[in-house]
C-alpha positions in Angstrom: -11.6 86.7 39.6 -14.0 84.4 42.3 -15.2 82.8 38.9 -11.3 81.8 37.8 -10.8 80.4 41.0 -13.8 78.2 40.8 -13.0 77.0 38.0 -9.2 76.1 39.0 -11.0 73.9 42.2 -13.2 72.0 39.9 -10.2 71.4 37.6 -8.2 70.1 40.6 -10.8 68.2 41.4 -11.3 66.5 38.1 -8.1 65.7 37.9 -7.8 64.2 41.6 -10.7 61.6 40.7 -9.1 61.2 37.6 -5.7 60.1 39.3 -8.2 58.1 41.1 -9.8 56.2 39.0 -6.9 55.7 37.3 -5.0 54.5 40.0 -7.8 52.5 40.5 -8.1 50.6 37.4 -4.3 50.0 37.7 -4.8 48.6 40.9 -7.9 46.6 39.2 -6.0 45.0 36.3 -2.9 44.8 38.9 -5.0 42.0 41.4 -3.8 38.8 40.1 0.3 40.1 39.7 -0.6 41.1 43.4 -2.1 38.0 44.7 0.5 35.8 42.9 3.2 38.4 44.7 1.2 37.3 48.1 0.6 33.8 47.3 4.5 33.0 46.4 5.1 34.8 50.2 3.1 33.0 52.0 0.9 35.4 52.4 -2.6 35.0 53.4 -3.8 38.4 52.4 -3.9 36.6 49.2 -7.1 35.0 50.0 -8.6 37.9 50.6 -7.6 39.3 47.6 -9.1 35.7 45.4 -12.4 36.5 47.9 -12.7 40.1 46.8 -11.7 39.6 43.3 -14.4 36.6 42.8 -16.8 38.2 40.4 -13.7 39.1 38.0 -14.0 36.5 34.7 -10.2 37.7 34.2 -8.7 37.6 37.5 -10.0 34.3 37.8 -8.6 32.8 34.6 -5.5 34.1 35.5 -5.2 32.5 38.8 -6.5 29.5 37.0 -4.3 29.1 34.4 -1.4 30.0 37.2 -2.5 26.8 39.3 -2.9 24.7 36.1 0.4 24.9 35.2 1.6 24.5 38.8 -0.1 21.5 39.0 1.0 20.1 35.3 4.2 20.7 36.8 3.9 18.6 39.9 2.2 15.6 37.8 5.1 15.8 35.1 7.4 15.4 37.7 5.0 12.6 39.3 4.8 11.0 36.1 9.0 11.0 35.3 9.2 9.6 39.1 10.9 12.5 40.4 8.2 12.7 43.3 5.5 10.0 45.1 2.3 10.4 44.7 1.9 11.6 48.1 3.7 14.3 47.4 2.1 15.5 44.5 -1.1 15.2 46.8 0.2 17.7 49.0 1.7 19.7 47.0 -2.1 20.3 45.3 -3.8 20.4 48.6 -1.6 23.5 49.3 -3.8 25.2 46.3 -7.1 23.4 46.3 -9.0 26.3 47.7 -8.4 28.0 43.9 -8.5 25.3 42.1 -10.1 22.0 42.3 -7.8 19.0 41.4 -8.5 15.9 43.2 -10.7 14.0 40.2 -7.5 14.8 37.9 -4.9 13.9 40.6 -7.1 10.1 41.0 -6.9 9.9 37.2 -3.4 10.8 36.9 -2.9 8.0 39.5 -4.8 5.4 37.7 -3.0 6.0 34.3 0.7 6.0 36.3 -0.5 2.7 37.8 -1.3 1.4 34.1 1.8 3.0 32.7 4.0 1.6 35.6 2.2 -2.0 34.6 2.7 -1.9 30.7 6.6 -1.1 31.8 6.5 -4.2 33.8 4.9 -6.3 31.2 7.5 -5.2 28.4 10.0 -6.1 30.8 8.4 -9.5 30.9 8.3 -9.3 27.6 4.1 -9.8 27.6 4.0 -7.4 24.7 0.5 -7.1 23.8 -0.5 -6.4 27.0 2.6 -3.2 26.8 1.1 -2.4 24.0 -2.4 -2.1 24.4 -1.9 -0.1 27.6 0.6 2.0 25.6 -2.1 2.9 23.1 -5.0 3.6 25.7 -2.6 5.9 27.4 -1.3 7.7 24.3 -4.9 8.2 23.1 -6.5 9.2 26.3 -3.6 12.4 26.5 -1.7 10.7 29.4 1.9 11.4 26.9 3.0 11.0 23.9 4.1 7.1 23.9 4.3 7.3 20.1 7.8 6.0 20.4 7.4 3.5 22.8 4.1 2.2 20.8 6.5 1.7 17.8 9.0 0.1 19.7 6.1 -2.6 21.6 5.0 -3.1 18.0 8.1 -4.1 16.3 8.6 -6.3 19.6 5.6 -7.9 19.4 5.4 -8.2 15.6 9.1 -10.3 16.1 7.2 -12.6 18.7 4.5 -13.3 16.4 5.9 -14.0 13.9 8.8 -16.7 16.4 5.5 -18.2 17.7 3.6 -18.5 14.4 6.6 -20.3 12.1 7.1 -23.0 15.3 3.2 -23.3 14.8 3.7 -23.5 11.2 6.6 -26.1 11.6 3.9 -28.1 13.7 0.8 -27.9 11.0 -0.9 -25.9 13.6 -2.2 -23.9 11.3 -5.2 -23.0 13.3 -3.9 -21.8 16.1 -1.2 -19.8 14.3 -4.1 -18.1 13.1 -5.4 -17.2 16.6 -2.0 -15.8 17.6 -2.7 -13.5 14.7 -6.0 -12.4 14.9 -5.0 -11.5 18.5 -2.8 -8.9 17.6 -4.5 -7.8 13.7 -5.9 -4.5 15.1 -2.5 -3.3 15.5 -1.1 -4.3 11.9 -3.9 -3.7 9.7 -1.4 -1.7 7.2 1.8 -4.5 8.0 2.0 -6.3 4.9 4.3 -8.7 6.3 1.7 -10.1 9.1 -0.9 -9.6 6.7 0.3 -11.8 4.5 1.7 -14.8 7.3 -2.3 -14.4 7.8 -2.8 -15.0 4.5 -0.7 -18.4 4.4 -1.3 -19.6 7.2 -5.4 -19.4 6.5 -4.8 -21.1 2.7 -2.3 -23.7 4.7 -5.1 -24.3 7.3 -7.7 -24.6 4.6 -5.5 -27.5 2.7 -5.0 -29.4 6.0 -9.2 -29.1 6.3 -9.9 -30.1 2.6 -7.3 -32.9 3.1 -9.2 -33.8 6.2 -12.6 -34.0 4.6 -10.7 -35.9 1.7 -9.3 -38.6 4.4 -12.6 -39.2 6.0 -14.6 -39.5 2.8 -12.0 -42.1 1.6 -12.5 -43.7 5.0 -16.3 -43.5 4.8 -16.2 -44.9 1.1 -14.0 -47.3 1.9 -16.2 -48.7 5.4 -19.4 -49.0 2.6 -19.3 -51.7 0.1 -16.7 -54.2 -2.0 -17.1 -54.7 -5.0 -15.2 -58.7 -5.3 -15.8 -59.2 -8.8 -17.3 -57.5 -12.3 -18.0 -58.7 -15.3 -20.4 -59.8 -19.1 -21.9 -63.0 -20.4 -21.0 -63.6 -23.9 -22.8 -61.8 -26.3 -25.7 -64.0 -27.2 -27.4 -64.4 -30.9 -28.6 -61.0 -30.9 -25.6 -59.3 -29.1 -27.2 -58.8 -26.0 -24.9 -59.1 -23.0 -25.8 -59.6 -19.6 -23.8 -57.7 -16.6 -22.5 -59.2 -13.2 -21.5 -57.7 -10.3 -20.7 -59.4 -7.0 -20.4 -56.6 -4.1 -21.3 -56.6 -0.3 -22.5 -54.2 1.9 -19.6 -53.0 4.5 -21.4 -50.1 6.1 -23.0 -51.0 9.5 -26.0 -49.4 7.9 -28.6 -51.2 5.6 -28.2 -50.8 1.9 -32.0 -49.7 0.5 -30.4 -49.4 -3.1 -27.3 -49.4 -5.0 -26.4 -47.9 -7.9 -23.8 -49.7 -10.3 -22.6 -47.1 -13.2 -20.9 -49.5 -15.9 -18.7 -48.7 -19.0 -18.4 -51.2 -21.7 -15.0 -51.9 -23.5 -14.3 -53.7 -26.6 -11.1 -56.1 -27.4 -8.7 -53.0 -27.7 -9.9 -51.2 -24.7 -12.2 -48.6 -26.9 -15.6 -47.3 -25.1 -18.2 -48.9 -27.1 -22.3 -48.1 -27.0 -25.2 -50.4 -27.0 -26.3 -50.5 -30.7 -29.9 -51.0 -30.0 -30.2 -48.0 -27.2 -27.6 -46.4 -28.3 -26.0 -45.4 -25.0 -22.3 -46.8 -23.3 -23.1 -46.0 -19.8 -25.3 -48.6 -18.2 -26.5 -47.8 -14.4 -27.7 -51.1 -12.3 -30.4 -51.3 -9.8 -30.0 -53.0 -6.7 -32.8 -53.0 -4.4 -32.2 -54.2 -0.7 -32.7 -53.9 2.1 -29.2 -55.4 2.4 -27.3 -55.3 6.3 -23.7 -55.6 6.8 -21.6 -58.9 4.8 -25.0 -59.4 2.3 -25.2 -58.4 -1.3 -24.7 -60.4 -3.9 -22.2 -63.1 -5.4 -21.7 -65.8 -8.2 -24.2 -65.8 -11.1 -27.1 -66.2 -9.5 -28.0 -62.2 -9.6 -27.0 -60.2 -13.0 -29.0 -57.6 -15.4 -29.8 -59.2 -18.6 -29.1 -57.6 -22.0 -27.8 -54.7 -20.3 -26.1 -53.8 -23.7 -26.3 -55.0 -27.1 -23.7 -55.1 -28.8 -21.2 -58.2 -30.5 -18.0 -56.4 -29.8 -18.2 -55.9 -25.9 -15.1 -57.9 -23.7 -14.9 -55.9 -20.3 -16.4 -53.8 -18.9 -15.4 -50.7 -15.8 -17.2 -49.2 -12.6 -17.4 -46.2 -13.2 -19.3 -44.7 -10.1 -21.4 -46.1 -6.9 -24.2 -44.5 -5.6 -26.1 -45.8 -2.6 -29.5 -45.4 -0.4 -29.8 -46.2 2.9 -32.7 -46.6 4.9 -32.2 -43.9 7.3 -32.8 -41.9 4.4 -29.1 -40.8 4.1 -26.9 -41.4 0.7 -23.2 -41.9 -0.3 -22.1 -41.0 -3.8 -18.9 -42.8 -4.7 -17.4 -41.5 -8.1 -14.9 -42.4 -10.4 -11.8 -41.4 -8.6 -12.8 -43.3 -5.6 -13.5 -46.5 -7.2 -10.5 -48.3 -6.2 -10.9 -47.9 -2.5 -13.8 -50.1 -2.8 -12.4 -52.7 -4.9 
């Protein structure tokens, strides 16, 4: 009997810690529903509780998650301008002893300070600026802008392509260019500014090839006249002699010129030299000749420079010159007349 009731204490016992230790594990996975309870009171027992509770991985990712949200809360508001920033900044300083927030709260600042500019600057209508602000933010998790990046763009893309055709209508082609390249990053897949790039770099390179062409004909034209070209007779073996009369334009010295000649007969047909069998004679002129010399009348002419009975004209086909500074001038066919 003594035995029996033994046992029943131990049993009563057992079951007290048991309600115990249950009770306390309850209590244990009950500390962050009680210190949020004591926290949203205004209670500072809740800082005892956070102090006690400090070595607990769970209680601790509760309370921070609980913060977190309260401060993504505050900062959304911040961000829609519902509140100043000095607001939000004392609405976290209420909670900084849980969580730490003031690096996030001075980046938060920053980006609203750029997102409050590129507002001001589509206002103004500075779009690229907008935009690249727009994109930063978007990419760097400030909000999703993706609609207001879309918008910038299609604003911008309108300006572009206002500012390249009046640059267009101007033959500005290289600056139209620039205003494109400026803003490329943003339209790499936009066929339509991709191809206004296109034109507007063939356009620009036809203005520079036309440019090159206009100072070549300038620079052919500021190097020698030809006055006058022409044959003797043939003489009793056919062997004609060639004259040319030319002077030196060029305020450079002529070292040697080169005289490319074509003989015709009386119906305009390309005829050859029947003893060297060629129809393109080239004639030597050696210098040094300075500006207004070179040669004229009879006195200078290359004998027998064909032979041939049938010869009665003869064309310039091509000029090529030496100076003495070493540099040259090639004047071909199609330039021929410029120096006549």
């Amino acid at each position: 009997m003594e035995k029996l009731k033994e046992n029943k204490k131990w049993i009563i016992l057992l079951s007290i810690v048991s309600i115990i230790i249950i009770i306390g594990i309850i209590i244990y996975n009950l500390q962050f529903t009680i210190f949020k309870c004591l926290y949203e009171s205004d209670n500072n027992i809740a800082n005892q509780i956070y102090s006690l509770n400090k070595d607990n991985t769970e209680f601790k990712n509760s309370v921070d998650k609980m913060f977190s949200e309260k401060l993504e809360d505050f900062i959304s508001k911040y961000k829609n301008n519902e509140i100043t920033y000095e607001q939000l900044e004392e609405a976290a300083n209420k909670f900084t002893k849980y969580k730490e927030c003031s690096n996030e709260l001075e980046k938060v600042k920053s980006q609203k300070e750029k997102y409050d500019q590129a507002e001001k600057s589509f206002e103004q209508k500075e779009y690229k600026t907008a935009l690249q602000i727009y994109v930063e933010l978007n990419d760097n998790g400030y909000a999703d802008l993706s609609e207001k990046i879309a918008d910038t763009r299609k604003k911008l893309k309108q300006s572009i392509i206002e500012q390249v055709e009046k640059l267009k209508q101007e033959n500005n082609y290289s600056e139209a260019i620039k205003v494109i390249e400026d803003v490329k990053e943003y339209y790499n897949d936009d066929k339509e500014i991709l191809d206004l790039s296109s034109e507007m770099e063939k356009l620009q390179k036809n203005k520079e090839n036309e440019e090159k062409e206009k100072q070549k004909v300038e620079e052919i034209k500021s190097s020698i006249k030809v006055t006058k070209i022409w044959t003797s007779s043939p003489n009793s073996a056919g062997g004609v002699d060639l004259y040319i009369n030319w002077k030196n334009v060029s305020n450079k010295v002529i070292k040697y010129a080169y005289f490319t000649v074509v003989p015709y007969n009386s119906v305009n047909d390309i005829v050859n030299c029947t003893i060297r069998h060629y129809s393109n004679f080239t004639a030597q002129d050696e210098g040094p000749y300075s500006k207004g010399q070179g040669t004229s009348g009879t006195g200078y002419y290359w004998e027998d420079a064909w032979y041939n009975y049938s010869i009665k004209s003869v064309k310039l086909e091509s000029v090529s010159i030496m100076y003495m500074d070493g540099t040259s001038l090639d004047i071909p066919e199609k330039y021929i007349d410029y120096i006549k």
